[in-house]
PAPA-245581 format. One record per residue (C-alpha): chain; residue in one letter; residue number from 1; y, z, x. Coordinates in steps of 0.2 Angstrom, whole numbers. Example, Ala and Ser with C-alpha at 12.3 -4.5 7.8 and 13.67 -1.06 7.14 Angstrom:
// PAPA-245581
[vexba "A","A",1,[-22,39,62]]
[vexba "A","S",2,[-5,36,68]]
***
This chain:
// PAPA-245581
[vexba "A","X",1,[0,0,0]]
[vexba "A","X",2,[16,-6,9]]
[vexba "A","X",3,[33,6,6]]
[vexba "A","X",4,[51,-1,0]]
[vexba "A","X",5,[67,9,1]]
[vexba "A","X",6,[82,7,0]]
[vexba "A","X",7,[92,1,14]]
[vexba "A","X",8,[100,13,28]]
[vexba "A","X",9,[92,30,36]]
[vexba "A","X",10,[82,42,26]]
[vexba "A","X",11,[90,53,15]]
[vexba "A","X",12,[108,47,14]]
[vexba "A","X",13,[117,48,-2]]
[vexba "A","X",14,[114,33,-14]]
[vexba "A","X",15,[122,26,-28]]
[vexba "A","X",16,[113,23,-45]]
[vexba "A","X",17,[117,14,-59]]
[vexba "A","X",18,[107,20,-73]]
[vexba "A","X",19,[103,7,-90]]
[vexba "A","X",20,[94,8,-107]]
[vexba "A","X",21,[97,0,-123]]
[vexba "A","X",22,[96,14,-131]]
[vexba "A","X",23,[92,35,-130]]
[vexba "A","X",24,[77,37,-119]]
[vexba "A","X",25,[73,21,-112]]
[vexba "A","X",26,[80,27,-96]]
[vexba "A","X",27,[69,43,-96]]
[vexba "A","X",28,[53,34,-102]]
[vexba "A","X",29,[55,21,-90]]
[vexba "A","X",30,[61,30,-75]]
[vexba "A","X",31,[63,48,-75]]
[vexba "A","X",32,[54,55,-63]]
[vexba "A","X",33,[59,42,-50]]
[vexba "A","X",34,[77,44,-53]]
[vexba "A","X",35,[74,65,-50]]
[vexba "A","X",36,[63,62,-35]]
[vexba "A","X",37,[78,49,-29]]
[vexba "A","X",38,[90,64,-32]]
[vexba "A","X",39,[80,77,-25]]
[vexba "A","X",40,[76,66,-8]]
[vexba "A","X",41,[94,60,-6]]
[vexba "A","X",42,[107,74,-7]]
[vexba "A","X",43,[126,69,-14]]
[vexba "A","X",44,[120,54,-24]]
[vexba "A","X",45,[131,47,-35]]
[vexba "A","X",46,[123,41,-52]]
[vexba "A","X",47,[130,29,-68]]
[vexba "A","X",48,[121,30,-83]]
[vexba "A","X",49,[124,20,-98]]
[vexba "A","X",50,[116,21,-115]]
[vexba "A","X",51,[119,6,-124]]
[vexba "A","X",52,[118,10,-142]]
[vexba "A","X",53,[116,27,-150]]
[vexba "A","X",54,[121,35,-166]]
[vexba "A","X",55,[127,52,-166]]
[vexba "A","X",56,[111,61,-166]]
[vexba "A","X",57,[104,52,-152]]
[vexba "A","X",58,[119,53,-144]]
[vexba "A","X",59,[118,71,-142]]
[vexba "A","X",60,[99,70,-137]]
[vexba "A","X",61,[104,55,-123]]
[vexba "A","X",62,[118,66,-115]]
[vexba "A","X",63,[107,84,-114]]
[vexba "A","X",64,[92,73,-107]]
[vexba "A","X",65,[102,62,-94]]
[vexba "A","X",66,[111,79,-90]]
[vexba "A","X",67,[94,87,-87]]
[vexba "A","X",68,[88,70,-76]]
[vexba "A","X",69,[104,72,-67]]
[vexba "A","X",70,[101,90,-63]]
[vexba "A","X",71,[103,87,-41]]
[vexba "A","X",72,[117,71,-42]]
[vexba "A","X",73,[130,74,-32]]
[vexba "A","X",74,[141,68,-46]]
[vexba "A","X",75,[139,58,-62]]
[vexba "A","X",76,[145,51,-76]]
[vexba "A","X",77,[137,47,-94]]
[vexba "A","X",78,[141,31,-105]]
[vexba "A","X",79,[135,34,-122]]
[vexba "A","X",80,[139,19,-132]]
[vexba "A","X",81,[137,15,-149]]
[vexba "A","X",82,[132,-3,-149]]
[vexba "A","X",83,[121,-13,-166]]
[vexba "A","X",84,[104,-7,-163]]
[vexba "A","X",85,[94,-22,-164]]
[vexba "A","X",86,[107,-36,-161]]
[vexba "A","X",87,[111,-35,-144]]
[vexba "A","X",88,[108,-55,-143]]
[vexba "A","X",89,[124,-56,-157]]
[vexba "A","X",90,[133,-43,-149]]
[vexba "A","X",91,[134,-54,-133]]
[vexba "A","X",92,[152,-54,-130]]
[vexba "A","X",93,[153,-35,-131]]
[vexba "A","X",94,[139,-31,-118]]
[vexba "A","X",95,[145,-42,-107]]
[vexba "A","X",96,[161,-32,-107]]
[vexba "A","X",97,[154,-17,-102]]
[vexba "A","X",98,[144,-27,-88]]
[vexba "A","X",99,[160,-34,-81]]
[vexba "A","X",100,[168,-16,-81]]
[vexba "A","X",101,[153,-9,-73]]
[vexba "A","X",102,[154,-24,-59]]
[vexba "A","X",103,[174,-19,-58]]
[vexba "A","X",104,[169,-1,-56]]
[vexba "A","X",105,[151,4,-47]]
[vexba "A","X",106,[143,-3,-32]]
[vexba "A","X",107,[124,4,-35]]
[vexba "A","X",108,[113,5,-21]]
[vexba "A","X",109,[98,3,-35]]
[vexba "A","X",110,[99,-1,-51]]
[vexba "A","X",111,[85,3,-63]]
[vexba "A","X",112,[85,-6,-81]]
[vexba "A","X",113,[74,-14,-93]]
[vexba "A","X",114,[61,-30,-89]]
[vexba "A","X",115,[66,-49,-92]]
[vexba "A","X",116,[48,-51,-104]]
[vexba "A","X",117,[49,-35,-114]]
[vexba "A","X",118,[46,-40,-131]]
[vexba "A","X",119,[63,-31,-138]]
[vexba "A","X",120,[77,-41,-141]]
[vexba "A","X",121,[89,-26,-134]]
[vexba "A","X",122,[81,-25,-119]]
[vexba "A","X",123,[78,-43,-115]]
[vexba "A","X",124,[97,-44,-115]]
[vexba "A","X",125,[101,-29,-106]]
[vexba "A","X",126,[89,-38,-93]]
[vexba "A","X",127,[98,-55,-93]]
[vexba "A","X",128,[117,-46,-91]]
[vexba "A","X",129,[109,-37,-76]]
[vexba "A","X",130,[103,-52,-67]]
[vexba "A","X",131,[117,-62,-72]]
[vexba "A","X",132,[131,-48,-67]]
[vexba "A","X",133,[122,-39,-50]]
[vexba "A","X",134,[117,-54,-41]]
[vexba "A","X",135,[114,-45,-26]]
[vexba "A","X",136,[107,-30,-28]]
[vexba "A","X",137,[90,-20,-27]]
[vexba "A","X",138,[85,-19,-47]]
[vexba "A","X",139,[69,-11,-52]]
[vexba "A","X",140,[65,-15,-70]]
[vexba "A","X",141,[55,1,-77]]
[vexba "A","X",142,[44,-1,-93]]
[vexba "A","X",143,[41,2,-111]]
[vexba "A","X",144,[26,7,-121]]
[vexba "A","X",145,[26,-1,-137]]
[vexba "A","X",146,[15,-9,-151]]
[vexba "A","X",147,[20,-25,-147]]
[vexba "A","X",148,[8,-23,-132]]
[vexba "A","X",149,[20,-32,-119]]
[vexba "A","X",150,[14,-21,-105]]
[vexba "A","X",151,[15,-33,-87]]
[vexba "A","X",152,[7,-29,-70]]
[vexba "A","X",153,[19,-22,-59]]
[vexba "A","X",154,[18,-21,-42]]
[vexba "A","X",155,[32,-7,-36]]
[vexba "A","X",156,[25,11,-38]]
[vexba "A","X",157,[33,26,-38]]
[vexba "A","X",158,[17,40,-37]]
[vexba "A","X",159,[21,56,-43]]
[vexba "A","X",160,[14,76,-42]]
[vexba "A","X",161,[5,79,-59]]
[vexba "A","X",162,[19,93,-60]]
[vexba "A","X",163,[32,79,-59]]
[vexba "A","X",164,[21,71,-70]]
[vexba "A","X",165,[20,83,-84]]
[vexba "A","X",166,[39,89,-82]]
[vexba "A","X",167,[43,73,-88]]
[vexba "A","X",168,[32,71,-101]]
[vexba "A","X",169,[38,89,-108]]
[vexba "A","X",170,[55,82,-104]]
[vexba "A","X",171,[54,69,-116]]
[vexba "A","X",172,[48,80,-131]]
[vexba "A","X",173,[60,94,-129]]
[vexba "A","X",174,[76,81,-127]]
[vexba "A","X",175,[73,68,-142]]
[vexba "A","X",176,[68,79,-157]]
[vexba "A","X",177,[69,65,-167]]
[vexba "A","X",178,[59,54,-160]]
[vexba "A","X",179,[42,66,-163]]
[vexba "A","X",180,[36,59,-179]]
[vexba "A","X",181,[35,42,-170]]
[vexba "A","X",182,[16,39,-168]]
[vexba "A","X",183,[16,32,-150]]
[vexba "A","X",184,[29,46,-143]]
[vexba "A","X",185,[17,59,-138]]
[vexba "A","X",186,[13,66,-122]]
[vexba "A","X",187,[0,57,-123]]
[vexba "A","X",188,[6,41,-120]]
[vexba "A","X",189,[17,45,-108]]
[vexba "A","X",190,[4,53,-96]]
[vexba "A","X",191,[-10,39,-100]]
[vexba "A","X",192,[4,26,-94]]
[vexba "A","X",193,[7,38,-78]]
[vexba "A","X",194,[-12,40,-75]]
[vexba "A","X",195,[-15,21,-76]]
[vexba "A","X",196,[-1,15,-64]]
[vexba "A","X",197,[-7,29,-53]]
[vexba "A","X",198,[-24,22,-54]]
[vexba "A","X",199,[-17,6,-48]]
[vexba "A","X",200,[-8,13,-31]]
[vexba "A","X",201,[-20,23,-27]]
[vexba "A","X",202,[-6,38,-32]]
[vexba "A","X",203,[-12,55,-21]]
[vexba "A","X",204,[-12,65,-38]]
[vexba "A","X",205,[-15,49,-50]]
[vexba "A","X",206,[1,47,-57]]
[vexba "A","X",207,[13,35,-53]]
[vexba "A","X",208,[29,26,-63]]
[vexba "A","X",209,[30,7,-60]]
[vexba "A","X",210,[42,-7,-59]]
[vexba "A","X",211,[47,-27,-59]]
[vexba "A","X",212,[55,-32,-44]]
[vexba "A","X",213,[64,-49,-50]]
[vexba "A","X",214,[72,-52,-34]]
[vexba "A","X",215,[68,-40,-19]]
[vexba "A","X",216,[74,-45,-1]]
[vexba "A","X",217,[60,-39,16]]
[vexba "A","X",218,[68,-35,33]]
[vexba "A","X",219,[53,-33,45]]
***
């Protein structure tokens, strides 16, 4: 298993820019890699923006990215209230926030949705992020869904079962509202974990993985 990170020594402070379409994509997708980055890398700077949230799920979305972001150095939190569901029709508006995100950050990483995952939201938020950061390290995280759109990544982030199961309990104590859904369950948070851990050989068997659309190698 061959190692990628970021460029420059070990340990400096990075710059994160954060992305989901709507309250807990991010965390799903990339929790724990986003706390072990924080941990690792002291002083880290992180932007996280939720796309669209109404004012339930806004509140959830800020005290989970608020626990996520426990070890930034600093932070800031972009709760928006965007048409959930018609991103694609909402075009002009995103791309707005794209442009004032290109004016504003300069991430080191960017982590945010897949190119092929089957919702419309996250397709776009996909499409804006290759189309605005050009040049820069994205790691798309996924999704579990009934639409079944599940890839094969090739980046792995293993994990401790303790970091493991801290996100898994994260999920459940920050979105309330999303517990009568069928799929949000520990459950399937920890059987995606174990299986991408299976796949890179993850010390503890739990690992969180990634796309990498565009990823440069300096040997």
């Amino acid at each position: 298993m061959i190692a990628l990170t970021p460029d420059g020594p070990p340990g400096r402070p990075l710059t994160l820019l954060c992305l989901g379409a709507h309250a807990d994509d991010i965390e799903i997708g990339s929790a724990a890699t986003v706390r072990r980055l924080l941990a690792g890398r002291p002083g880290s700077s992180v932007r996280w923006v939720v796309f669209s949230a109404d004012a339930v799920r806004a509140e959830e979305a800020r005290a989970a990215a608020a626990a996520v972001l426990a070890d930034a150095g600093s932070a800031r939190v972009d709760v928006l209230d965007r048409p959930d569901g018609l991103f694609p029709a909402d075009l002009p508006a995103i791309k707005a926030v794209f442009e004032t995100l290109r004016r504003e950050v300069r991430p080191d990483l960017i982590l945010t949705h897949r190119r092929d995952d089957a919702h419309q939201d996250h397709r776009t938020l996909a499409e804006m992020t290759a189309n605005t950061f050009r040049d820069h390290l994205v790691l798309a995280y996924e999704i579990p869904k009934y639409d079944g759109d599940l890839g094969n990544p090739a980046l792995f982030v293993p994990l401790t079962a303790e970091e493991a199961h801290a996100k898994a309990s994260l999920l459940l104590d920050a979105f309330p509202s999303q517990r009568a859904r069928r799929w949000f369950n520990a459950d399937t948070f920890l059987g995606l974990m174990r299986l991408r851990g299976v796949q890179c050989a993850a010390p503890d068997g739990f690992a969180e993985a990634f796309d990498g659309p565009k990823v440069r190698v300096s040997p």
